[in-house]
N, CA, C and O atoms as CSV, one atom per row, in Angstrom:
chain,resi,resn,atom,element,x,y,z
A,1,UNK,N,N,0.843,-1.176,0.000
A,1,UNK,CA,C,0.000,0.000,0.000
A,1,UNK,C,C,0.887,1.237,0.000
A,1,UNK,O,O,1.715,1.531,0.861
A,2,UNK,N,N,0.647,1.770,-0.866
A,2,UNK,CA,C,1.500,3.292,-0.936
A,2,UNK,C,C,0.953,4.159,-2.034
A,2,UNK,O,O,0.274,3.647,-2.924
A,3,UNK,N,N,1.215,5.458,-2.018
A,3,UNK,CA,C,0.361,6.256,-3.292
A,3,UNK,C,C,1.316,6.431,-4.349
A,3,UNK,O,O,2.233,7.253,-4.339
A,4,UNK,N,N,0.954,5.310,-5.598
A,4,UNK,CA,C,1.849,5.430,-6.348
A,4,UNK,C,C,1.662,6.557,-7.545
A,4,UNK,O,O,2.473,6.960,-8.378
A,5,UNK,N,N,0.718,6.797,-7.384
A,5,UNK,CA,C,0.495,7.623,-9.222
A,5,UNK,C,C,0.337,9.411,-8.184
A,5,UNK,O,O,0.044,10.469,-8.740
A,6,UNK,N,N,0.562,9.299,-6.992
A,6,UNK,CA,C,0.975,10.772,-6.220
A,6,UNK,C,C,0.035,11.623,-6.244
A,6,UNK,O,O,0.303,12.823,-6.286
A,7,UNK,N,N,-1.293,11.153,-6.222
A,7,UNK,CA,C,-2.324,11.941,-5.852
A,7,UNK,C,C,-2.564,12.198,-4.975
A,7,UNK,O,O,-3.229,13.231,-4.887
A,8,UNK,N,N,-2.193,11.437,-3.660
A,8,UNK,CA,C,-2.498,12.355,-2.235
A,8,UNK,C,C,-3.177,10.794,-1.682
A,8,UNK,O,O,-3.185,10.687,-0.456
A,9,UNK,N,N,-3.597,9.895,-2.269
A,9,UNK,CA,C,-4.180,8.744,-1.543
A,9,UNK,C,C,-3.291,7.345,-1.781
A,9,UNK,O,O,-2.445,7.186,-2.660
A,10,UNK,N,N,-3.646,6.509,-0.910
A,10,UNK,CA,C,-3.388,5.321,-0.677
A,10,UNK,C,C,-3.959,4.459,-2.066
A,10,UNK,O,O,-5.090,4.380,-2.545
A,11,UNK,N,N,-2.684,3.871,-2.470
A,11,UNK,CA,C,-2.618,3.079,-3.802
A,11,UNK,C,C,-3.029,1.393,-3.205
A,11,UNK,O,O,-3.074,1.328,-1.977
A,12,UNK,N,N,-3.283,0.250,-3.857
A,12,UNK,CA,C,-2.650,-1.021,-3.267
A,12,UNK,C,C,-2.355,-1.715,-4.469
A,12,UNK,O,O,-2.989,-1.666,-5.523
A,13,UNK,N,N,-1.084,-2.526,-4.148
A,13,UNK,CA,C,-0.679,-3.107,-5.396
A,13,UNK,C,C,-0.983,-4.548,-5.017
A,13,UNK,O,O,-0.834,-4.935,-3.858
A,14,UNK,N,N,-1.370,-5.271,-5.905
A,14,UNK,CA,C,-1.152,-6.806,-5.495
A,14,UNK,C,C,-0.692,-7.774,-6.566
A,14,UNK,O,O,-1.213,-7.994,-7.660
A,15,UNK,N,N,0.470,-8.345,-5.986
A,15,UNK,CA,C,0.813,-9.658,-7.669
A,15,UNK,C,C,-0.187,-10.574,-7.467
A,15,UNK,O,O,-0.636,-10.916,-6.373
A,16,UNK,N,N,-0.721,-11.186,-9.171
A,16,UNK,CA,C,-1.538,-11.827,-8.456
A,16,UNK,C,C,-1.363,-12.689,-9.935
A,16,UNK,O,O,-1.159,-11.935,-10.887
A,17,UNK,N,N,-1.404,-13.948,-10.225
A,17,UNK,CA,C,-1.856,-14.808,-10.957
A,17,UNK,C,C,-3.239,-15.415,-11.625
A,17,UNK,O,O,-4.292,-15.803,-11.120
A,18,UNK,N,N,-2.820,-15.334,-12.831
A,18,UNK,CA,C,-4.365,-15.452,-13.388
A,18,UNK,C,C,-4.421,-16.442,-14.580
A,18,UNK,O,O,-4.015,-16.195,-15.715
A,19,UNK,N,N,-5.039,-17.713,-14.116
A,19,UNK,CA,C,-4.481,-18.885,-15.110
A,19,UNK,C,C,-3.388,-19.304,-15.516
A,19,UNK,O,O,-2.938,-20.220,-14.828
A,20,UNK,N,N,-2.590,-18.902,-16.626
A,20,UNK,CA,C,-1.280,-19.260,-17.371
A,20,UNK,C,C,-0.066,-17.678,-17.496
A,20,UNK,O,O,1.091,-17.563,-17.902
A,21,UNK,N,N,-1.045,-16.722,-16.934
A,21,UNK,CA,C,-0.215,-15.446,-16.975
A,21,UNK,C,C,-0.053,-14.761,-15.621
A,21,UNK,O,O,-0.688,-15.106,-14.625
A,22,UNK,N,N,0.936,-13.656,-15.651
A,22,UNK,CA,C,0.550,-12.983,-13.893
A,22,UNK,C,C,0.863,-12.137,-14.300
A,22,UNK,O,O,1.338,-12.092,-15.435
A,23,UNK,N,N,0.678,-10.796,-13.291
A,23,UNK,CA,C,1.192,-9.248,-13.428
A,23,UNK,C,C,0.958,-8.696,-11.926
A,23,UNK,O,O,0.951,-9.380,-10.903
A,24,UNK,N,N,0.741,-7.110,-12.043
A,24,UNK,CA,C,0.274,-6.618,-10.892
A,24,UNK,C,C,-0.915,-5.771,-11.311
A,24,UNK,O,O,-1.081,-5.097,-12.328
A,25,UNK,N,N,-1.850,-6.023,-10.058
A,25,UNK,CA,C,-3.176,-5.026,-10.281
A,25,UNK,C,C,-2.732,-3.971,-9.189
A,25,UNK,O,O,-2.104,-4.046,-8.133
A,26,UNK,N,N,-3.460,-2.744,-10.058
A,26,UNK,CA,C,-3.192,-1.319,-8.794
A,26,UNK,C,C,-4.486,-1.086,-8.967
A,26,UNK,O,O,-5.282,-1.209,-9.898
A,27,UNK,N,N,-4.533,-0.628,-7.581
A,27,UNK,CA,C,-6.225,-0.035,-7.369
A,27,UNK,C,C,-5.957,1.000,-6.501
A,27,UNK,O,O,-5.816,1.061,-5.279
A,28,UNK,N,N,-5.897,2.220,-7.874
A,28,UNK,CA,C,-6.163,3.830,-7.082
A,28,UNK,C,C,-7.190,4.042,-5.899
A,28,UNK,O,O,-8.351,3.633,-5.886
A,29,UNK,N,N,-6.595,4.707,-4.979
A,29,UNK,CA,C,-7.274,4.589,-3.912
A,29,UNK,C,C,-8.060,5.954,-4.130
A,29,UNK,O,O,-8.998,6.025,-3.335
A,30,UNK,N,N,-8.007,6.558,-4.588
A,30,UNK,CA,C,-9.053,8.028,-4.870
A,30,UNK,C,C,-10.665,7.938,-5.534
A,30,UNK,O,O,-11.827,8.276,-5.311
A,31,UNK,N,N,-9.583,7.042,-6.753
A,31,UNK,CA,C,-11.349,6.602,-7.392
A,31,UNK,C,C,-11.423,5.528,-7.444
A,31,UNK,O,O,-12.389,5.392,-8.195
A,32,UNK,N,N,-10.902,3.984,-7.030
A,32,UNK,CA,C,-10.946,2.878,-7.260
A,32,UNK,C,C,-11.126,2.653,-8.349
A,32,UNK,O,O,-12.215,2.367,-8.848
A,33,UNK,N,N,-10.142,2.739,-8.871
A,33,UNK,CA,C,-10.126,2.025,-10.510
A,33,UNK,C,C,-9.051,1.199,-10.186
A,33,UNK,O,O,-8.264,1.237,-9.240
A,34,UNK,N,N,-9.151,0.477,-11.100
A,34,UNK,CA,C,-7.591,-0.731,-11.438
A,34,UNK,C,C,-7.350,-0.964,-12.454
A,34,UNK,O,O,-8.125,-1.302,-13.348
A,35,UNK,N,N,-5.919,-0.785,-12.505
A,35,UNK,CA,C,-4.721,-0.856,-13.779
A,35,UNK,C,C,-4.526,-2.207,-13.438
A,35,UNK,O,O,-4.504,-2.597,-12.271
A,36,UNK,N,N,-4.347,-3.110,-14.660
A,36,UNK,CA,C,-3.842,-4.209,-14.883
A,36,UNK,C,C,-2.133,-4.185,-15.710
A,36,UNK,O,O,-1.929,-3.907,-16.892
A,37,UNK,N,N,-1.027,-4.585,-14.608
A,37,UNK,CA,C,-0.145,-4.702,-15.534
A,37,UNK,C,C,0.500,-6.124,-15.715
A,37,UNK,O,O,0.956,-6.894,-14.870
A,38,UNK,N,N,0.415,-6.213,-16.848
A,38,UNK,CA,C,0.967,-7.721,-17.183
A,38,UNK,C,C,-0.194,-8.884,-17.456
A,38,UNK,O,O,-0.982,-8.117,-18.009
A,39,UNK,N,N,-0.581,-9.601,-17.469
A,39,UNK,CA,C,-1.679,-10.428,-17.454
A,39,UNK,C,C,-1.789,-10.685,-19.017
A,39,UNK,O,O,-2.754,-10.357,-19.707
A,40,UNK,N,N,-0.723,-11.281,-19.430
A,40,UNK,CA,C,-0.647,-11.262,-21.303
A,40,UNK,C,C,-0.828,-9.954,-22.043
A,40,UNK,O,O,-1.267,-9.900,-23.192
A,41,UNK,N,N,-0.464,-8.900,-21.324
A,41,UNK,CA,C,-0.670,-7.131,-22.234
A,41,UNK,C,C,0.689,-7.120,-22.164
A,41,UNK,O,O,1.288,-7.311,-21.106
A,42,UNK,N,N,1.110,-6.955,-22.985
A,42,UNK,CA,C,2.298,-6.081,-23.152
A,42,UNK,C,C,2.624,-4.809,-22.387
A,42,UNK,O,O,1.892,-3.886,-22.748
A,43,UNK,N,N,3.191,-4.591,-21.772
A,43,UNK,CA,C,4.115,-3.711,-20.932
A,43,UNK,C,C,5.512,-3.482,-21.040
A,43,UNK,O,O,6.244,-4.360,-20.582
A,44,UNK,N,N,5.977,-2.574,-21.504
A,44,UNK,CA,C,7.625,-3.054,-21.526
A,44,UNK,C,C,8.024,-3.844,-22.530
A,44,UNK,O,O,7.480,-3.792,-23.633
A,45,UNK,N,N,8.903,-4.565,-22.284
A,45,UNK,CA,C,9.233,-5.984,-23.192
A,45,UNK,C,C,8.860,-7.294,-22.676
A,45,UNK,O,O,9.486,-8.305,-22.992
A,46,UNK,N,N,7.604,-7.308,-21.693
A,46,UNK,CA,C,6.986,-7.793,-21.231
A,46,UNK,C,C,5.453,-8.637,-21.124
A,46,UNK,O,O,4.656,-7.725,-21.343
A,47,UNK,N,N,4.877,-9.528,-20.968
A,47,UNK,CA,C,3.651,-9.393,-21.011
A,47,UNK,C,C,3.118,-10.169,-19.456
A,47,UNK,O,O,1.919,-10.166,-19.178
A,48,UNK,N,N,4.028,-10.739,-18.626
A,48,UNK,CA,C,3.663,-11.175,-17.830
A,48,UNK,C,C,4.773,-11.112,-16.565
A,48,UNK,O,O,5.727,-10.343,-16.683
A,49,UNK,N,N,4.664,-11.755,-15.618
A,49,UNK,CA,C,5.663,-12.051,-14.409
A,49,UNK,C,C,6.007,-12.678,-13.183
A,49,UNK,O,O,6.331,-12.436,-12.020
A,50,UNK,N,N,5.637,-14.215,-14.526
A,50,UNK,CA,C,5.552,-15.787,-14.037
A,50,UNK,C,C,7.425,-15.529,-13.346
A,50,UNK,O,O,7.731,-16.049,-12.273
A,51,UNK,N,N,8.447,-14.700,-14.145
A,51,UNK,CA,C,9.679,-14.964,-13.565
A,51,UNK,C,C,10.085,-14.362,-12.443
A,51,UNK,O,O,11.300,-14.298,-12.257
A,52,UNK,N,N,9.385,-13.922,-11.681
A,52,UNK,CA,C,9.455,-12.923,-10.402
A,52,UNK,C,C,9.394,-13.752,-9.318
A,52,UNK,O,O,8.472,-14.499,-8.989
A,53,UNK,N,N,11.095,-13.446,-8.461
A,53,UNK,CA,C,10.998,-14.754,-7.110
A,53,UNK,C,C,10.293,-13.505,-5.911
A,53,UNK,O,O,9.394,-13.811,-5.128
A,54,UNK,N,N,10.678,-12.634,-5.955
A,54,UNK,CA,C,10.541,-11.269,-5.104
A,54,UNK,C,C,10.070,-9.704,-5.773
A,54,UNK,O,O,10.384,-9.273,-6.883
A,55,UNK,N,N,9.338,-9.117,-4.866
A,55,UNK,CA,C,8.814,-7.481,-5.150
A,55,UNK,C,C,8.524,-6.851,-3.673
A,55,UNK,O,O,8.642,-7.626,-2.723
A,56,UNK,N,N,8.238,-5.805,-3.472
A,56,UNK,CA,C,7.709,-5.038,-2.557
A,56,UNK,C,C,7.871,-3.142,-3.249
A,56,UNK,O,O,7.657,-2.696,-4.376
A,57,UNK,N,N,8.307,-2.494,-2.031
A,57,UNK,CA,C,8.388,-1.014,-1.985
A,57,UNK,C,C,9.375,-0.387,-2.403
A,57,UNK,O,O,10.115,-1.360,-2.546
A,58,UNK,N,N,10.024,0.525,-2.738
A,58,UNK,CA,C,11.358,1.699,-2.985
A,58,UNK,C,C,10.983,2.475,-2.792
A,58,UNK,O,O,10.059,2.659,-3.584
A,59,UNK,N,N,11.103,3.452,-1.954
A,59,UNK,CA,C,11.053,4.787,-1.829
A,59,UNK,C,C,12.165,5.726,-1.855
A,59,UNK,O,O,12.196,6.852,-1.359
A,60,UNK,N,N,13.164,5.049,-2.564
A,60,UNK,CA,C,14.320,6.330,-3.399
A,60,UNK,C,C,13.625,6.932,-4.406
A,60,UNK,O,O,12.726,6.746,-5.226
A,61,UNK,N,N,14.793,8.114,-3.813
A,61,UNK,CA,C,13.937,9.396,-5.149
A,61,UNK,C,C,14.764,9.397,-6.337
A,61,UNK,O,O,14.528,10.252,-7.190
A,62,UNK,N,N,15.656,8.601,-6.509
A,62,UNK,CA,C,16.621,8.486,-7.716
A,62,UNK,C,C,16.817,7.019,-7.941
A,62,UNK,O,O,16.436,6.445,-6.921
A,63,UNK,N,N,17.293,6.068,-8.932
A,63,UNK,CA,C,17.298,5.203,-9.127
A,63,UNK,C,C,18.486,5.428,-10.026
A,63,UNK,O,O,19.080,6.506,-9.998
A,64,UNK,N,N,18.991,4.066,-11.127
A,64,UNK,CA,C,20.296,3.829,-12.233
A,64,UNK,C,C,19.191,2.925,-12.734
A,64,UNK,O,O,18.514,2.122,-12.093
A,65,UNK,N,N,19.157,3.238,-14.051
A,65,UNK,CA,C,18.637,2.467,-15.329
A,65,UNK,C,C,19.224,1.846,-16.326
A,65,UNK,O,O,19.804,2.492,-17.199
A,66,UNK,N,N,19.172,0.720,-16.340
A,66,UNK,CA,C,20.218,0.018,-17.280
A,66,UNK,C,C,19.458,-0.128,-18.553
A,66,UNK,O,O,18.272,-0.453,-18.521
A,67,UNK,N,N,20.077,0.093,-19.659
A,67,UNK,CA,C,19.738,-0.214,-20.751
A,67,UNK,C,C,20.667,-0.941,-21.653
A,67,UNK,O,O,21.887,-1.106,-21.651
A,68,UNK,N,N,19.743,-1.307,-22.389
A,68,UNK,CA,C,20.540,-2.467,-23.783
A,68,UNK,C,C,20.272,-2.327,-24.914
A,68,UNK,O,O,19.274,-1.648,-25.154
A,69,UNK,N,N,21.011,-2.883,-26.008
A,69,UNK,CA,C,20.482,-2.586,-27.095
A,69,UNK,C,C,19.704,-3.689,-27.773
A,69,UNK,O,O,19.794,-4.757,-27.166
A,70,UNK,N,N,18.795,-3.729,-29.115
A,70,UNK,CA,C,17.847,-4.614,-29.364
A,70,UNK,C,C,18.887,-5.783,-29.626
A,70,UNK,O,O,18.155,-6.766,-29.742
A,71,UNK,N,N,19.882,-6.108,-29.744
A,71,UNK,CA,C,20.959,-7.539,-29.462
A,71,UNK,C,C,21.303,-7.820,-28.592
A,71,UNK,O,O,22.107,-8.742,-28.454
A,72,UNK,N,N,20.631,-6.848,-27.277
A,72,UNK,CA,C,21.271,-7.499,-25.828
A,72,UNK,C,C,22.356,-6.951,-25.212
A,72,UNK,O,O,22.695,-7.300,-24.081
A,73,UNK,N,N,23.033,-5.982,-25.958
A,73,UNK,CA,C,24.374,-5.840,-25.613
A,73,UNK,C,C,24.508,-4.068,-24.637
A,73,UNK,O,O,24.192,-2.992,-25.144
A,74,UNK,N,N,24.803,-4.171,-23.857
A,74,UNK,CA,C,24.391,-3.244,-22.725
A,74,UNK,C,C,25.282,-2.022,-23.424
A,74,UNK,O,O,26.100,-1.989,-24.343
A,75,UNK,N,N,24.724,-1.060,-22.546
A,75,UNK,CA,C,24.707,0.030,-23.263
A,75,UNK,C,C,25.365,0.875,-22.421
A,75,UNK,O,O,26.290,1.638,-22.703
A,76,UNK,N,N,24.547,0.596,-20.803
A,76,UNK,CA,C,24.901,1.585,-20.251
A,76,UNK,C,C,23.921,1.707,-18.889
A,76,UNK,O,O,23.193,0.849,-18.391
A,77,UNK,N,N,24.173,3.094,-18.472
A,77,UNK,CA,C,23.281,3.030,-17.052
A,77,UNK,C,C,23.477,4.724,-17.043
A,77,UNK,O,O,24.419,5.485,-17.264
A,78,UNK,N,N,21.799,4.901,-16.595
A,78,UNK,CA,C,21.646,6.747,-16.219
A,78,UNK,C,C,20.463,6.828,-14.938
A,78,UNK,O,O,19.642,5.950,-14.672
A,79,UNK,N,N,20.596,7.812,-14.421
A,79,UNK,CA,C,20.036,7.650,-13.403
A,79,UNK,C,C,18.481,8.616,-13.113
A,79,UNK,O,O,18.237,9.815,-13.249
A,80,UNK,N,N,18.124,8.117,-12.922
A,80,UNK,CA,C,16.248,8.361,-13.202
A,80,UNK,C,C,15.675,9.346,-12.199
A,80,UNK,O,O,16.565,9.238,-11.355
A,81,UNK,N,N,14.996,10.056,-11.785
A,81,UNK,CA,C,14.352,10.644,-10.796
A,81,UNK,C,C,12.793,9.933,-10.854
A,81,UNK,O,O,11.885,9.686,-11.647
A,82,UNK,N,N,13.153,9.800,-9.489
A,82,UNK,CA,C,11.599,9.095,-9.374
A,82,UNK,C,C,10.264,9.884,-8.610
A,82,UNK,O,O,10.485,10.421,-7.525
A,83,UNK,N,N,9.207,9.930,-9.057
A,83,UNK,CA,C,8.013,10.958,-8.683
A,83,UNK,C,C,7.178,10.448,-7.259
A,83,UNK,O,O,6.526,10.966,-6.352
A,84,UNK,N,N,7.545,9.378,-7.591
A,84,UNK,CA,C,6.578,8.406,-6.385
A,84,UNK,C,C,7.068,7.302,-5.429
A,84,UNK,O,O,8.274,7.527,-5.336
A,85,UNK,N,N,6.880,6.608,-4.938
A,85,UNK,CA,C,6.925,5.157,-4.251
A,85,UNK,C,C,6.454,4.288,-5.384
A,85,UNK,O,O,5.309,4.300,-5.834
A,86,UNK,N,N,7.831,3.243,-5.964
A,86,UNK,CA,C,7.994,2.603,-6.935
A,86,UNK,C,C,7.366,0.871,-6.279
A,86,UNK,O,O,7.322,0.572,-5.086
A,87,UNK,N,N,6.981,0.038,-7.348
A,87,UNK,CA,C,7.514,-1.331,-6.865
A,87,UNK,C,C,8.215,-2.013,-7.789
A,87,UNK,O,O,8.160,-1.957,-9.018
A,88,UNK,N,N,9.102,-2.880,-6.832
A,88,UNK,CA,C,10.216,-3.390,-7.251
A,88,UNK,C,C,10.240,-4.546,-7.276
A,88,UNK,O,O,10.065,-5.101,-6.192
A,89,UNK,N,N,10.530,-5.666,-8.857
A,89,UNK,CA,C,9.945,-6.922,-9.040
A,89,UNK,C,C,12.026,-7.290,-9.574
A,89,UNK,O,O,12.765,-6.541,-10.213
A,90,UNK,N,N,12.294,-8.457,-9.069
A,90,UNK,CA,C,13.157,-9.255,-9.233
A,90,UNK,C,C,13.366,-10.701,-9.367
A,90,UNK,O,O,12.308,-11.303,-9.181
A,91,UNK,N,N,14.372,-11.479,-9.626
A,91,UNK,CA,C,14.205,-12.766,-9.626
A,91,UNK,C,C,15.822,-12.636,-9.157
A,91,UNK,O,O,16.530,-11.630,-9.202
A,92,UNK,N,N,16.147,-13.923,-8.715
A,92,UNK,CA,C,17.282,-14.463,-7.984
A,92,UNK,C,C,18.374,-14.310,-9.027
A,92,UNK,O,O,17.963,-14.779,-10.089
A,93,UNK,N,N,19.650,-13.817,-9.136
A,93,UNK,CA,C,20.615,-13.952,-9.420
A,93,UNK,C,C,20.697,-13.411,-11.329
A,93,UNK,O,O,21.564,-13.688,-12.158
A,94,UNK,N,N,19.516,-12.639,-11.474
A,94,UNK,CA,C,19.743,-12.120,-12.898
A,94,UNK,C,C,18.583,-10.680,-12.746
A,94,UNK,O,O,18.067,-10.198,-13.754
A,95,UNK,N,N,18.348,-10.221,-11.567
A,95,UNK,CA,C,17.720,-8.611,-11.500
A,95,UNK,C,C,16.551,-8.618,-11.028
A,95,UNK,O,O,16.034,-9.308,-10.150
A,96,UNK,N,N,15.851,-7.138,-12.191
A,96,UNK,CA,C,14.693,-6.646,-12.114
A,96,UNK,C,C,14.582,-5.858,-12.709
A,96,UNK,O,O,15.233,-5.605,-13.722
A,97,UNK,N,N,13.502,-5.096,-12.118
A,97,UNK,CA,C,13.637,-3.639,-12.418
A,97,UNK,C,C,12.279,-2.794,-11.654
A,97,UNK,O,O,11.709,-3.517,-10.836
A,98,UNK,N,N,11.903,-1.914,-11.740
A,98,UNK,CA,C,10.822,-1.176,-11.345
A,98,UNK,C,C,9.306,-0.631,-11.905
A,98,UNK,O,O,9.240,-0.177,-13.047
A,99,UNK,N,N,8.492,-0.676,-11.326
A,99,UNK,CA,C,7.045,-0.084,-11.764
A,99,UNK,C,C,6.701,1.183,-11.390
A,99,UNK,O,O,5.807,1.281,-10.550
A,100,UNK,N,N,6.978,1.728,-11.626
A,100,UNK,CA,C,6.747,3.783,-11.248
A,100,UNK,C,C,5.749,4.314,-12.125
A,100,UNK,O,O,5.390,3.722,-13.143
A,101,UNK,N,N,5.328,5.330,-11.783
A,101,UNK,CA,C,4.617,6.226,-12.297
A,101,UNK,C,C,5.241,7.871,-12.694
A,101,UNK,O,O,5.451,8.791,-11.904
A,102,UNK,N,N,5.397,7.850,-13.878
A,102,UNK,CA,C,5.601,8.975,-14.343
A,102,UNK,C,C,5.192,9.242,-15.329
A,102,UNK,O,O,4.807,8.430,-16.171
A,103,UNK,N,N,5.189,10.687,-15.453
A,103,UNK,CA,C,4.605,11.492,-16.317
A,103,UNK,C,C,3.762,11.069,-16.859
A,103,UNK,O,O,3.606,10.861,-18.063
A,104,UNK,N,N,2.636,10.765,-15.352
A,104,UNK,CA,C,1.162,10.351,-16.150
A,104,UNK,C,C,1.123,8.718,-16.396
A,104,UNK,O,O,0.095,8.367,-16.974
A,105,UNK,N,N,1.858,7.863,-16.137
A,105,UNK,CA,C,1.610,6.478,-16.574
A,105,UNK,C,C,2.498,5.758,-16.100
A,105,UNK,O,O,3.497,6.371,-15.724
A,106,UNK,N,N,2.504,4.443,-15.954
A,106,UNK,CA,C,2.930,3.347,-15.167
A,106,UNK,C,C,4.153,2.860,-16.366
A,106,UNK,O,O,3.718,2.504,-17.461
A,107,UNK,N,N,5.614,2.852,-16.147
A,107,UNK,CA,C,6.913,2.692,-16.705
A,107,UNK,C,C,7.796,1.412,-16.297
A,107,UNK,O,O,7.733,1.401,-15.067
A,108,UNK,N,N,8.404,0.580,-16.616
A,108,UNK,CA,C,9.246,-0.682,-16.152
A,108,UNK,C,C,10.315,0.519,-16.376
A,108,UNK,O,O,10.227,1.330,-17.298
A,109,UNK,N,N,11.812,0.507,-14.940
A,109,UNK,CA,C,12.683,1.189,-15.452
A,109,UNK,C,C,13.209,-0.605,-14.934
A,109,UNK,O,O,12.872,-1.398,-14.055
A,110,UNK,N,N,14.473,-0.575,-16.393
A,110,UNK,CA,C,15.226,-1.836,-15.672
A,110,UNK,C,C,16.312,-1.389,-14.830
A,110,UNK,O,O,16.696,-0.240,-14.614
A,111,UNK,N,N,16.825,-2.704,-14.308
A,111,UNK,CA,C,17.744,-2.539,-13.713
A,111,UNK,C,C,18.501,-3.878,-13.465
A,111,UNK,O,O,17.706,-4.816,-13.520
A,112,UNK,N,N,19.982,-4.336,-13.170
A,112,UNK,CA,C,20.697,-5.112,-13.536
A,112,UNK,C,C,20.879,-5.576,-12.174
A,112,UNK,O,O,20.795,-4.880,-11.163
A,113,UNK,N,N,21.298,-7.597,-12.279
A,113,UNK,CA,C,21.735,-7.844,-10.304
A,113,UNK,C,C,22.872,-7.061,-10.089
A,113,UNK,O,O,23.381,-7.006,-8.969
């Protein structure tokens, strides 16, 4: 629970599995709506997040973003300002990266183990 999209209210995120796919649902706490991310939609370079051993909270206001190029081959790392209380999805011994809200919409920033 945290206010991620920084309207002034209490967000809740929950991973949750749904048949053969998973993601996270957010349910704005202002107007109760819910964003579906992942659940076979494309997000990112993503559509789901059956590979996730661990997630929870970040509340740094800066982050390092790793990027790659479309062959994989890393590029580099810059460092992000963050607007809100992020969540942070990983798997054991090869990363993650983050779910934030900026400028208006829900973003994967990656990030490397």
């Amino acid at each position: 629970t945290a206010d991620f999209n920084g309207d002034g209210f209490l967000d809740k995120a929950i991973y949750k599995k749904e048949k053969e796919t998973s993601g996270i649902l957010i349910i704005h706490g202002k107007i109760n709506a819910e964003v579906k991310i992942g659940f076979g939609k494309q997000f990112s370079h993503m559509t789901e997040f059956n590979w996730v051993d661990y997630w929870g909270l970040v509340e740094d206001k800066e982050i390092s973003e790793t990027s790659f190029s479309e062959d994989g081959d890393l590029l580099g790392n810059k460092d992000v300002k963050l607007q809100n209380l992020s969540i942070v999805l990983g798997a054991d011994e090869v990363g993650g990266g983050l779910i934030t809200y900026l400028n208006g919409k829900y973003v994967w920033i990656h990030q490397s183990c």
